[in-house]
C-alpha positions in Angstrom: 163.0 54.5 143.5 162.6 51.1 141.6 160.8 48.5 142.9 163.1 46.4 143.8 165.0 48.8 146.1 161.4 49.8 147.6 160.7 46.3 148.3 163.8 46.1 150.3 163.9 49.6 152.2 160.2 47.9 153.3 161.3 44.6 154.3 164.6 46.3 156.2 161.7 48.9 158.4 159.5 45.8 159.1 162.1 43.7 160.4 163.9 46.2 162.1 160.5 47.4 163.7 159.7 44.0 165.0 162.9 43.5 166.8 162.5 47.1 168.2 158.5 46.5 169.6 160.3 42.8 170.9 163.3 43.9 172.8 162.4 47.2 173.7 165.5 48.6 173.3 164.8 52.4 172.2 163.3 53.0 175.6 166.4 51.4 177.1 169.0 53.3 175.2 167.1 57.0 174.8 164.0 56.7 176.8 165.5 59.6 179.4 165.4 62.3 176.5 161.7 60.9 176.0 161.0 61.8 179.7 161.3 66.0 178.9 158.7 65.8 176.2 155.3 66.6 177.8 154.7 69.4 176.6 154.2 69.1 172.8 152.5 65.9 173.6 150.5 67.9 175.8 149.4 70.5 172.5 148.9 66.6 170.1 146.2 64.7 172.2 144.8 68.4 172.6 143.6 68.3 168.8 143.3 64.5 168.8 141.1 64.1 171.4 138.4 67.2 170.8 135.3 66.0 170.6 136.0 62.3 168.8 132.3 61.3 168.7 131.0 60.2 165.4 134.8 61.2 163.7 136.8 58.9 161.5 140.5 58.5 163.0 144.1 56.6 161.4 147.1 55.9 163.8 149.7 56.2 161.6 152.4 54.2 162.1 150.6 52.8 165.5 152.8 50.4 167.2 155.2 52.7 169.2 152.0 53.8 171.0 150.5 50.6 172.0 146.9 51.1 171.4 146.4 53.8 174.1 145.3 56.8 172.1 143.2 54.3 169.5 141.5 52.6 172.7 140.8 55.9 174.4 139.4 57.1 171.1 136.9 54.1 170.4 135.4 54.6 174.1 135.1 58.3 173.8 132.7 57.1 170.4 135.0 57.6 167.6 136.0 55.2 164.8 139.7 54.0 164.9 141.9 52.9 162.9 145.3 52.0 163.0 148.4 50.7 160.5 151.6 50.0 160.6 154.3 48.3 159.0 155.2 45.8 161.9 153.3 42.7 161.3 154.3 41.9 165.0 153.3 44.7 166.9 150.0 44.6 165.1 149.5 41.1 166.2 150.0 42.5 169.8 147.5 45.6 169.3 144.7 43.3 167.6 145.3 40.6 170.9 145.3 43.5 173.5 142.1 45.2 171.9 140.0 41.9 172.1 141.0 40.9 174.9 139.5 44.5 176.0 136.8 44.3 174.0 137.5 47.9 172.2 136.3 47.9 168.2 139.7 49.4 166.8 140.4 48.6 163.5 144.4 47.3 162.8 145.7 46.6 160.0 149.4 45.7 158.7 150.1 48.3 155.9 152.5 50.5 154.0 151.8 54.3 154.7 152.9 55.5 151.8 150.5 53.5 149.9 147.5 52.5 151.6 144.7 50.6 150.8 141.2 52.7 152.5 138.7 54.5 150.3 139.9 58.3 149.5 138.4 61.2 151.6 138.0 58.5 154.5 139.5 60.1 157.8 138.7 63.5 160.0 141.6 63.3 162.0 145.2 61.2 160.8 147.7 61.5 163.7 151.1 59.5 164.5 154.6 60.3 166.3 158.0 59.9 164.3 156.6 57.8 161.4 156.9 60.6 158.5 161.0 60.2 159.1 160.9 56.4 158.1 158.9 57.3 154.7 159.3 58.5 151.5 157.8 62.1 152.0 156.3 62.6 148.4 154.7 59.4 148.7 153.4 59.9 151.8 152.0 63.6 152.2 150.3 62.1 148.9 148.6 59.5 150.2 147.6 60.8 153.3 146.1 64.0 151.4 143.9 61.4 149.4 142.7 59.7 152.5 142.0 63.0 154.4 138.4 64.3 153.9 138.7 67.7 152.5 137.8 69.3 155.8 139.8 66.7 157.9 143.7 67.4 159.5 146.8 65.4 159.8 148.7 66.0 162.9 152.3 64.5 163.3 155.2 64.6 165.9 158.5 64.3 164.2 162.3 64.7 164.9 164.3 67.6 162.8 167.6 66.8 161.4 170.0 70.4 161.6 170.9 70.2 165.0 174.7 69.5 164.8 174.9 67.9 168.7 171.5 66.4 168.0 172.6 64.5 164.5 176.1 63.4 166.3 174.2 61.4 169.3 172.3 60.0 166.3 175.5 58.5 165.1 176.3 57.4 167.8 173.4 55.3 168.6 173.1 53.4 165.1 171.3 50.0 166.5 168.2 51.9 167.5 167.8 53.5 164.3 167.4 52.5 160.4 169.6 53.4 157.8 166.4 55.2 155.9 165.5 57.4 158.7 165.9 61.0 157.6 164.6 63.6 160.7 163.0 66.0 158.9 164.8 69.4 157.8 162.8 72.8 156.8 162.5 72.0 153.2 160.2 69.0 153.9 157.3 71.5 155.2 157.8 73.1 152.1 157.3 70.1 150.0 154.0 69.8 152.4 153.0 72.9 150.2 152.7 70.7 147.2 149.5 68.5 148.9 148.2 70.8 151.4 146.9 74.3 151.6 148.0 74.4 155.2 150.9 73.8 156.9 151.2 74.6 160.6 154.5 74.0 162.6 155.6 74.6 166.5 158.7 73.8 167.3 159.6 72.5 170.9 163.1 71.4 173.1 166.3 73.3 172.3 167.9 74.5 175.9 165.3 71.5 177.3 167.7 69.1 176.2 170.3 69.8 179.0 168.1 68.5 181.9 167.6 64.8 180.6 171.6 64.8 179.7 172.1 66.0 183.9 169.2 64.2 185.2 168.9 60.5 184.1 165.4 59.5 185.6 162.3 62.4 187.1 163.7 65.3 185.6 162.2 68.0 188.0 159.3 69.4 186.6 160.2 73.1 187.6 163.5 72.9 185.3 161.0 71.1 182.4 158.8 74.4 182.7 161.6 76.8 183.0 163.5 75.6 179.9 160.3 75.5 177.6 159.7 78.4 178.4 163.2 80.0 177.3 162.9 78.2 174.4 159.3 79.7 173.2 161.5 82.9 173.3 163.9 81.9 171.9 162.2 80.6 169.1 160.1 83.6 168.8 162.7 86.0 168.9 165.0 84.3 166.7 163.2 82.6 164.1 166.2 80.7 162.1 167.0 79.3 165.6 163.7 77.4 165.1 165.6 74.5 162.7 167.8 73.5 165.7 165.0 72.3 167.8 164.5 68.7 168.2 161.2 67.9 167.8 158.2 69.9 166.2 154.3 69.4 166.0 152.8 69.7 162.6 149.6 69.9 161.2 148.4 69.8 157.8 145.3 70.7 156.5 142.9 71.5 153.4 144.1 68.5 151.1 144.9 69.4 147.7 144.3 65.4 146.3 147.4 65.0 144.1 
């Protein structure tokens, strides 16, 4: 990629990520299918939140979660950091934070080519960012800012789900024409920067109840179809691809 063309593709995700944080429109057009996902946020603050004290955290890509994690972080006595391409939404963050008075660190910043000290971070965590990026660049770069014994932890969209890709194109004006949800040769790429790569995948039959229930999904049905698809996924490993959203952690950074 020369650089003109990675200066653009930059200047395209910051603009379009400002006008997302202003108008809010994602939550307006999608937010339902947003409303089923508990439970693999439910297994990411798990790890992110055990035992913070003392440890080194990096939102990556921190503006779609509005400080909440960071600030919860900082008052549980951990260090916090957060980045993200949208000069506007960390204007917002930095306001919010000290007008709370909570030490969190922001900083506008690309991901694929940040600007901390190597082996800096225990714990680098961020929801549908790695989709936006360059994903040689960035496993790179977050390997180097890792500490050796520290883990990345990411929740990110997969791209072979046929009925999943065609809402996609449906809904162009709340997505960028970079995006690229991941697909299973992307974990294997992982391979090339860390040791470990763990992935659960999450919401295959799930996705019926936010496309029948608009607003409160009942929480029975939430329970129910998770459930059938942890056996289904179990039982049918290549069904796994077809999922929509998946939890991954990498760990022991190989510093390429």
């Amino acid at each position: 990629m020369n650089q003109k063309t990675l200066d653009k593709r930059l200047k395209d995700e910051q603009e379009f990520h400002n006008e997302i944080f202003e108008s809010d429109i994602r939550s307006k057009e999608v937010g339902r299918f947003y409303l089923i996902n508990d439970a693999i946020h439910k297994d990411y603050e798990k790890f992110i939140f055990d035992r913070p004290k003392d440890r080194v955290y990096l939102e990556y890509g921190c503006g779609m979660a509005k400080g909440n994690r960071l600030a919860r972080l900082a008052s549980e006595g951990a260090i916090a950091y957060g980045i993200d391409i949208s000069d506007y939404a960390i204007e917002n963050l930095l306001s919010k934070a000290n007008e709370k008075n909570i030490r969190i660190s922001y900083s506008v910043m690309n991901a694929e080519d940040m600007t901390f000290e190597d082996d800096t971070f225990d714990v680098i965590f961020g929801t549908g960012i790695l989709h936006h990026l360059d994903l040689d660049k960035s496993y790179s770069n977050i390997s180097k800012k890792l500490k050796k014994t520290g883990t990345a932890i990411f929740i990110e969209p997969l791209g072979h789900n046929p009925l999943i890709n065609r809402f996609r194109n449906k809904t162009p004006d709340i997505r960028t024409d970079d995006e690229h949800p991941l697909l299973m040769k992307d974990f294997r790429t992982a391979n090339k920067y860390f040791e470990k790569v763990d992935v659960k995948y999450f919401y295959l039959t799930t996705l019926a109840v936010p496309v029948i229930f608009k607003n409160d999904p009942p929480k029975f049905l939430l329970r129910f179809f998770n459930s059938v698809d942890k056996v289904i996924f179990a039982l049918f490993p290549f069904m796994r691809k077809y999922a929509w959203q998946v939890l991954i952690k990498f760990s022991n950074s190989n510093k390429n």
